[in-house]
C-alpha positions in Angstrom: -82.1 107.2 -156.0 -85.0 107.0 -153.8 -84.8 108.3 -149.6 -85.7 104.5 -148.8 -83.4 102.9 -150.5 -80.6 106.1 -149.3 -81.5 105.2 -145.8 -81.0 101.7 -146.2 -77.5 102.1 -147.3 -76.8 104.5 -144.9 -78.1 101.7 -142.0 -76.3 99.2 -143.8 -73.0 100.3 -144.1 -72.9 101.6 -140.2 -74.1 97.7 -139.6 -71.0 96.2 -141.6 -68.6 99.1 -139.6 -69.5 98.0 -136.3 -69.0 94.0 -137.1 -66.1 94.9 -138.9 -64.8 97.0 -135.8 -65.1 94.0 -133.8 -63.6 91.7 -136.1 -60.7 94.3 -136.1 -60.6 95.0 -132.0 -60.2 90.8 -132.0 -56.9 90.8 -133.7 -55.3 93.2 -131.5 -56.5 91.8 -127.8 -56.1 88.5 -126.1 -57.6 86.8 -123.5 -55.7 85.2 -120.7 -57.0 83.0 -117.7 -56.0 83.7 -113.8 -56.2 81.3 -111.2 -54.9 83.3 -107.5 -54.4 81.1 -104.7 -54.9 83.1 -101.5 -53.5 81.4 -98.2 -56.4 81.1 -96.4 -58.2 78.5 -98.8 -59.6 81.2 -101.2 -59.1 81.7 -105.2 -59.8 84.3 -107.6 -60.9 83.2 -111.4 -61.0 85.7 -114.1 -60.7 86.1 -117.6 -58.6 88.9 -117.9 -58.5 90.9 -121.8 -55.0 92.5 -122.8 -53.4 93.6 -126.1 -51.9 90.9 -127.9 -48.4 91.9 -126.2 -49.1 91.9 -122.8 -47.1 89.8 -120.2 -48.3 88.3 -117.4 -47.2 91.4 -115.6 -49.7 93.3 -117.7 -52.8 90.6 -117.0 -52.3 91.1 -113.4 -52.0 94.7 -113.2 -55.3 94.5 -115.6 -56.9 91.9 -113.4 -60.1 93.1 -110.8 -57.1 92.5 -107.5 -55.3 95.2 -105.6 -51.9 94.3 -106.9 -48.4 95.9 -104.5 -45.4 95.3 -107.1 -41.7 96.8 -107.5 -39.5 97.3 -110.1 -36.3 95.4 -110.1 -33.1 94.8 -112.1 -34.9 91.9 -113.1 -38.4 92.9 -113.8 -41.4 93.5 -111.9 -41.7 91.6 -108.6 -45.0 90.5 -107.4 -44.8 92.1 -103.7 -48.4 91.3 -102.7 -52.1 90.6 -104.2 -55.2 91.7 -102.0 -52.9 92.7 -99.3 -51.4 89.1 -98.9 -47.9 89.5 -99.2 -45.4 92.5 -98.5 -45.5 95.9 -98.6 -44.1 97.6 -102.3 -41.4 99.3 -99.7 -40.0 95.9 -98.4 -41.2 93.8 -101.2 -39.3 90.8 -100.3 -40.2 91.4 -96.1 -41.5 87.3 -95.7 -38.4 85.6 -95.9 -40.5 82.1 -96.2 -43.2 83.0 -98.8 -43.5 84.3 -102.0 -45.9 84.8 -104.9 -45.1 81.6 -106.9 -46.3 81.8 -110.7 -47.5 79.2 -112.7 -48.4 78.1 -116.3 -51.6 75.5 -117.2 -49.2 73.0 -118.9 -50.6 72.4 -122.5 -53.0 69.2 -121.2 -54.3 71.4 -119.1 -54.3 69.1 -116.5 -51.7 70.7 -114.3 -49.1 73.6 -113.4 -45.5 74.3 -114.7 -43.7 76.4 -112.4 -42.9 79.6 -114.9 -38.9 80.1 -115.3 -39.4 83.3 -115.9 -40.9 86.4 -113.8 -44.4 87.7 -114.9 -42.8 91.0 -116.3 -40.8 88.4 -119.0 -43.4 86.3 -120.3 -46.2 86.7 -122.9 -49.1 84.4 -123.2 -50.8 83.4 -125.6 -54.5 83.9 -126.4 -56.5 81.7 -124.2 -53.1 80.5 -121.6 -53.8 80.1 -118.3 -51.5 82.0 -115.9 -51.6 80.7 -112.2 -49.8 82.2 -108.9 -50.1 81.1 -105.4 -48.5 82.2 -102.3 -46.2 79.4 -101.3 -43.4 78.5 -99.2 -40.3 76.8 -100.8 -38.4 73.9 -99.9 -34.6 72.8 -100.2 -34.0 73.5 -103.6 -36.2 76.6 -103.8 -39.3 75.4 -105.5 -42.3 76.2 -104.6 -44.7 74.1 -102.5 -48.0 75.4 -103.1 -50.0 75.1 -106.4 -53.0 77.3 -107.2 -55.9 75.1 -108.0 -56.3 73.6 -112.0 -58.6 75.3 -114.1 -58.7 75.5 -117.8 -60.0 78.2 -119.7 -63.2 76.8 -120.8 -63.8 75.8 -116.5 -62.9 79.8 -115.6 -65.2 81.3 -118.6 -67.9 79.2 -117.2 -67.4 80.0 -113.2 -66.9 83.5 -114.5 -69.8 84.4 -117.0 -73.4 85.6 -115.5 -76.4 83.7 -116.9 -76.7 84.1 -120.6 -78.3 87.0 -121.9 -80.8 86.3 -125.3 -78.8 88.5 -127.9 -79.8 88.6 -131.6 -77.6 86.6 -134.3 -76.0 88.8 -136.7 -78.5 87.7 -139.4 -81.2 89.3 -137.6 -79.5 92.6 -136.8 -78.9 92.6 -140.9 -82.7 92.5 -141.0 -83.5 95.5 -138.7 -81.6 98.4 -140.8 -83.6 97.4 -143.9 -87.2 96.4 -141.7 -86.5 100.0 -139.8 -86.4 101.9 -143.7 -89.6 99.8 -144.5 -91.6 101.5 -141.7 -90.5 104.8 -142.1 -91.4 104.4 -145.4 -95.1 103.4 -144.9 -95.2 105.9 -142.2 -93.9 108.5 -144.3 -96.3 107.4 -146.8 -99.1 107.4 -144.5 -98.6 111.0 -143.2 -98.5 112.1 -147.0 -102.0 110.1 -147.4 -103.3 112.0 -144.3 -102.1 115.6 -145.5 -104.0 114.9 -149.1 
């Protein structure tokens, strides 16, 4: 077998590890959306990547916030995100307000207040998780609703400007190109030396 057509292989097989990596790194992570709805007017949009078994719990302790949360008999408590809330000592201190949390219903059109606390509930790949802190009224549900955002709306008030990045075809080309040339440089030296 000839060096070129060694070092092809060689480039090739690294190139088909690393897609295959990806491919393989996909099926064990998820992606979740998070609309926060701060009181003073303010949100915080993010699309937030977990393993496939993560809770909402999990996204938000994941999630680019300062997150304050205790442990309870039933679950984790959401005590207070970027230092709106209460203190992880007295996580229930604001009698009147809470973190209130939210599922995108399946439209996508608006929110379904969760029945669960974040520490029981697992979304699914591309879910939108919402929380908001709210008041309550009579019959203790909540009165304030983060703003509606669907996944596709956060990846795109989320992602930078696009970056040019070279289809996978092409990247198949540069292993076998980059044997090419040190092939005719190799051959070149030997012509020089004779």
């Amino acid at each position: 077998m000839s060096r070129r057509l060694i070092v092809a292989l060689v480039v090739a097989l690294a190139l088909v590890g690393v897609l295959t990596a990806g491919v393989l790194a996909d099926s064990t992570t998820k992606q979740i959306g998070l609309v926060l709805a701060f009181p003073d007017g303010s949100k915080h949009l993010e699309i937030v990547t977990v393993p496939v078994t993560a809770t909402t719990f999990d996204v938000l302790s994941t999630a680019k916030v300062n997150l304050t949360s205790q442990f309870t008999a039933f679950g984790p408590a959401v005590c207070s995100i970027n230092n709106v809330g209460c203190p992880a000592t007295n996580c229930f201190c604001d009698a009147a307000h809470y973190w209130a949390y939210y599922h995108l219903n399946a439209a996508g059109n608006g929110w379904t207040s969760a029945a669960e606390g974040v520490g029981g509930f697992v979304p699914v790949n591309g879910a939108v998780e919402g929380l908001a802190w709210s008041g309550f009224d009579a019959n203790y549900n909540p009165t304030v609703q983060p703003p509606v955002y669907t996944f596709a709306q956060i990846v795109a008030a989320t992602t930078p400007a696009p970056v040019s990045v070279p289809e996978p075809a092409t990247l198949a080309l540069v292993g076998p190109g980059l044997a090419a040339l040190a092939g005719y440089v190799g051959k070149k030296n030997a012509k020089r030396k004779a």
